[in-house]
C-alpha positions as CSV (number, residue, x, y, z in Angstrom):
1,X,0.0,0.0,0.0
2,X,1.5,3.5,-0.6
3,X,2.0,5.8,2.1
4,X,-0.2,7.9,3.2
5,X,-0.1,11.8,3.5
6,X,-2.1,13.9,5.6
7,X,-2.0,17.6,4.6
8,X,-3.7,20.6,6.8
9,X,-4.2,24.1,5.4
10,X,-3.6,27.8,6.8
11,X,-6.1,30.1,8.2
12,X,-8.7,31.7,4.9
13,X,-7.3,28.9,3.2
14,X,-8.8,25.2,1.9
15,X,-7.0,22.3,1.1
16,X,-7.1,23.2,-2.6
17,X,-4.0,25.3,-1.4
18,X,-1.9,21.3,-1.6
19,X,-3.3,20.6,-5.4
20,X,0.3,21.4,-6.5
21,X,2.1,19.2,-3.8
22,X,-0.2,16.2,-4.6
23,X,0.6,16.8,-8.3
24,X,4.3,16.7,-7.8
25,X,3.7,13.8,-5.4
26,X,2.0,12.0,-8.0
27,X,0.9,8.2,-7.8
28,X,4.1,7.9,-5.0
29,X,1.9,8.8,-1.9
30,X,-2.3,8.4,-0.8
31,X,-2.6,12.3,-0.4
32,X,-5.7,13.2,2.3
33,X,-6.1,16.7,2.2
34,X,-8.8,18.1,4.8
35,X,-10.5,21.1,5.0
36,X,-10.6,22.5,8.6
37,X,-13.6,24.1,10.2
38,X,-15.0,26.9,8.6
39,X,-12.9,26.4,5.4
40,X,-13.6,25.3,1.9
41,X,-16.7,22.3,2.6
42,X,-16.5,21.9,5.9
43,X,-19.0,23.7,8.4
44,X,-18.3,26.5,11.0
45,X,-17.9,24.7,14.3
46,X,-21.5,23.8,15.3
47,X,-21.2,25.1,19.1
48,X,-19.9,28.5,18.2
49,X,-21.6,31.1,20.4
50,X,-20.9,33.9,22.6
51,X,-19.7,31.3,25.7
52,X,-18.0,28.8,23.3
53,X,-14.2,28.4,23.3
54,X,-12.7,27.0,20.7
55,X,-9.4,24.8,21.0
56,X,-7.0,22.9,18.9
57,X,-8.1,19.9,20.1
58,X,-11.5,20.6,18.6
59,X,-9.9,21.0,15.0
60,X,-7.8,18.0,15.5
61,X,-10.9,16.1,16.4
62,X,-12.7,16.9,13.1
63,X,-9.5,16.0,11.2
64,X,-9.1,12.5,13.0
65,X,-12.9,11.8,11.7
66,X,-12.1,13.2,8.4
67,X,-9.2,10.8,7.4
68,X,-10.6,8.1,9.5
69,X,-12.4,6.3,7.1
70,X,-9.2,7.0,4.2
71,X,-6.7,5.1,6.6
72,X,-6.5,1.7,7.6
73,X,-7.0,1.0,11.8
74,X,-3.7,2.3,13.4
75,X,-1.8,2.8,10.0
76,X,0.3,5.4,10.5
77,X,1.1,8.4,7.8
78,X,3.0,11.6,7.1
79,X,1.6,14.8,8.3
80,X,2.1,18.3,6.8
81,X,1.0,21.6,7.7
82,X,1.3,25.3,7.0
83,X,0.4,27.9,9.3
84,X,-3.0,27.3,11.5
85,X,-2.6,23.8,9.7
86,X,1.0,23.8,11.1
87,X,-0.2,24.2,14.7
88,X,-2.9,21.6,14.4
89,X,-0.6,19.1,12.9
90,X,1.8,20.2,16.5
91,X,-1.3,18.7,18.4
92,X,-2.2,16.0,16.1
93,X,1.7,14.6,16.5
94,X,1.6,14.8,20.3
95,X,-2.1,13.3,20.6
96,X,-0.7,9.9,18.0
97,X,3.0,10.0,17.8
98,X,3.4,6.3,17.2
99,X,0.7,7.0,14.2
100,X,2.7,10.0,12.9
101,X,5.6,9.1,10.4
102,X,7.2,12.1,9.6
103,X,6.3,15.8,10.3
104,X,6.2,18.7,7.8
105,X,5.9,22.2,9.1
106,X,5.9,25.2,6.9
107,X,5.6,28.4,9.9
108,X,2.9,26.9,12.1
109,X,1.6,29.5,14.2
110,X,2.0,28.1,17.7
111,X,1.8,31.3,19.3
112,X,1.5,29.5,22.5
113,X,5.2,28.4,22.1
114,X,6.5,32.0,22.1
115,X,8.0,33.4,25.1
116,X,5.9,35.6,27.1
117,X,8.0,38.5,27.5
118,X,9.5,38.4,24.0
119,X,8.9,41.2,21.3
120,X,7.4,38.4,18.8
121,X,4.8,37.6,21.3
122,X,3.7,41.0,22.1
123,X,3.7,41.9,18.3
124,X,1.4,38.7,17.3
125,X,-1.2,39.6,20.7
126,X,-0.7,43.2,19.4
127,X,-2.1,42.6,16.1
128,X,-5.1,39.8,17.3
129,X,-6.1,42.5,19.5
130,X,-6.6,45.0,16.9
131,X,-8.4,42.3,15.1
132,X,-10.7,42.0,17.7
133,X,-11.3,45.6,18.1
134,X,-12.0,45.9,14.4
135,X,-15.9,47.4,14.0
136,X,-16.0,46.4,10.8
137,X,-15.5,42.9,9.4
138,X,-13.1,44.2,6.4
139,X,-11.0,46.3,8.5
140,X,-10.3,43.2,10.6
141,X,-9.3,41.3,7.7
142,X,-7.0,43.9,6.1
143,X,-5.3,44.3,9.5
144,X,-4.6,40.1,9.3
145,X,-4.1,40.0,5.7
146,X,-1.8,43.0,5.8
147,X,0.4,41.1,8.3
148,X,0.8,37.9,7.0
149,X,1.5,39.6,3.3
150,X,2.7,42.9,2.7
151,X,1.1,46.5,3.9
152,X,-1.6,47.1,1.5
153,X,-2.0,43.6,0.3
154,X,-5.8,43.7,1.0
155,X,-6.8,46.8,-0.7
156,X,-4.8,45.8,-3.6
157,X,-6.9,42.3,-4.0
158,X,-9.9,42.3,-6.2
159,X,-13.3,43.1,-4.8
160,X,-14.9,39.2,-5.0
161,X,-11.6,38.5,-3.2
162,X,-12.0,41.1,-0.2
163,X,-15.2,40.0,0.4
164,X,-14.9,36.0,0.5
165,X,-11.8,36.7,3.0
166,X,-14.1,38.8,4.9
167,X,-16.7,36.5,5.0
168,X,-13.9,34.2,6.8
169,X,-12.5,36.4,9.4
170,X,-15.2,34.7,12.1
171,X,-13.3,31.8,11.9
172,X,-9.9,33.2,12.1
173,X,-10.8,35.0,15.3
174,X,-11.1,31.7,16.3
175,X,-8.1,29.9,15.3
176,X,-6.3,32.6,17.5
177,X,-8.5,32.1,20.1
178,X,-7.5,28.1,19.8
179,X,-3.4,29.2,19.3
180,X,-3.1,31.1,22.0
181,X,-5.1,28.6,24.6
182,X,-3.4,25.8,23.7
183,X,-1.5,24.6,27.1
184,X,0.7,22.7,25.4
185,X,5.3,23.4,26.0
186,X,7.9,23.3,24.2
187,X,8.9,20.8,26.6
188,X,5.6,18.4,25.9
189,X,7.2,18.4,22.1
190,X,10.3,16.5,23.2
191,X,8.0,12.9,22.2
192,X,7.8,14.1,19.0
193,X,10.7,11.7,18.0
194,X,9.7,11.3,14.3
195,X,12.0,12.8,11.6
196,X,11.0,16.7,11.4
197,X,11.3,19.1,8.9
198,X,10.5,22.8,9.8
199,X,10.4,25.8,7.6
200,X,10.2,29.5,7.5
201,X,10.1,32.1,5.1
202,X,13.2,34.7,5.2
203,X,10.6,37.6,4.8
204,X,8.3,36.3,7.4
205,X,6.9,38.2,10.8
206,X,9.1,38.1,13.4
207,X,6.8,35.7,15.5
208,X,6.7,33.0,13.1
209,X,10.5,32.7,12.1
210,X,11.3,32.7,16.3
211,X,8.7,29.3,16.2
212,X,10.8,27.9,13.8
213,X,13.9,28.7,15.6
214,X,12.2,27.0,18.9
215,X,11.1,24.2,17.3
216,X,14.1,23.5,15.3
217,X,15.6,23.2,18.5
218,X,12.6,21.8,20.6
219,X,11.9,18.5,18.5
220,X,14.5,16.2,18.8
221,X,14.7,14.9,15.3
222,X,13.9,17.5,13.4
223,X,16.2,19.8,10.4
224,X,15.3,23.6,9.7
225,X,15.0,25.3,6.6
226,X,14.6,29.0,5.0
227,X,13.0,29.9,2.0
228,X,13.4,33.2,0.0
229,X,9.7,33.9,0.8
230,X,7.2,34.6,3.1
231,X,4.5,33.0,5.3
232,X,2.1,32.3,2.6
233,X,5.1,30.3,0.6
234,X,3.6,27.0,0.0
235,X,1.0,28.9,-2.0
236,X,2.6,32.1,-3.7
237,X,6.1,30.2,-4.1
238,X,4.7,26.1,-4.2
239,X,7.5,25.8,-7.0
240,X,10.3,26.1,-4.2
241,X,8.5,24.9,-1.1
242,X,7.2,21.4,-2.3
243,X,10.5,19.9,-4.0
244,X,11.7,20.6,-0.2
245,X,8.6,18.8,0.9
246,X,9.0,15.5,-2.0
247,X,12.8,15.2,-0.8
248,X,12.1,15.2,2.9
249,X,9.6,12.7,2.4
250,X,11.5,10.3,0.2
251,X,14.1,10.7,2.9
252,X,11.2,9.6,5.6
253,X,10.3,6.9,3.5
254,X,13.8,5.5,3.0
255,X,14.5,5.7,7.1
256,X,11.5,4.0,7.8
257,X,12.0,1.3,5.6
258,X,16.0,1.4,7.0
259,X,14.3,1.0,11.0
């Protein structure tokens, strides 16, 4: 049977974002790309209301039904995310480590990592806190597009765009909501034992390169790399993100096969 890949999307994002990966994978890997909640055709989470508090381990949850019935009992598979997908694939690993072959991260926003008193934290709480502020709807999403892009990066997208990303910034208030309540340590990832690959973009935020930093150092089997791009780089630059991806993958493949 070929290997199975689990792939898990960024914030505004669906798991259309992995078409090119599962291209270049080809008929190598079973590719199972989800959507998380609120994204592409899966629902808002059902319990949302003014007391609810939404957690990792609620996304994680819908993902484990999701690829449930695409796996075999216990069968154990790659896992690769970018950005809120990145974060969710952190809890994933940690909830079924002897499951989880190998670990891709491109930037995963596990703002709970950060260290309380660093600049990077206070800049990413900075900027969820004018999110939250935000009267309108758009001005929220131009203040989260805007960082994770370039200054002006939402007024300069077409109308039909501005408003779909709009209509999603409900569900990225809470993905930060769910980042910055995960309880989870640096020190819980030390049983993440699976070969690691970690990735940031050299023109990143400050917040997300630190992560990588951490967990480049925090996962004890894990390599770093930098690309010449930015957060979103597995979408705006997938032509020098995935061949990382393929060759750490085949290199997974190869070790287990060597174990």
């Amino acid at each position: 049977m070929k290997p199975a890949v689990v792939l898990l999307h960024s914030s505004m994002s669906s798991k259309s974002q992995w078409l090119p990966l599962k291209a270049q994978l080809g008929d190598d890997y079973r590719c199972i790309a989800v959507d998380l909640q609120g994204y592409g055709a899966s629902p808002f989470p059902a319990d949302a209301g003014a007391d609810y508090v939404h957690t990792l381990a609620h996304e994680v949850d819908a993902v484990v039904a999701a690829i449930s019935s695409r796996l075999e009992p216990g069968e154990a598979f790659h896992l690769i995310g970018h950005s809120f997908g990145g974060a969710c694939a952190l809890h994933m690993a940690r909830r079924m480590p002897q499951r989880v072959q190998s670990l891709t991260l491109f930037e995963p926003v596990a703002f709970h990592l950060l260290p309380a008193a660093h600049p990077a934290k206070a800049e990413i709480v900075g900027v969820v806190e004018r999110i939250k502020a935000s009267a309108a709807d758009r001005d929220a999403t131009r203040i989260f597009i805007d960082y994770w892009n370039r200054a002006g990066a939402f007024d300069a997208a077409p109308e039909s765009a501005q408003a779909k990303m709009a209509a999603q910034i409900a569900k990225v208030k809470l993905d930060f909501q769910a980042l910055l309540g995960e309880p989870a340590t640096l020190d819980d990832l030390s049983m993440l034992t699976m070969p690691s690959l970690v990735m940031a973009g050299a023109h990143s935020p400050a917040s997300t390169r630190l992560l990588v930093e951490q967990l480049s150092v925090s996962l004890p089997n894990a390599s770093a790399l930098t690309t010449p791009t930015a957060h979103m780089g597995p979408i705006t630059h997938a032509d020098v993100v995935n061949p990382l991806i393929v060759n750490f993958l085949s290199g997974a493949e190869v070790a287990a096969e060597q174990s």
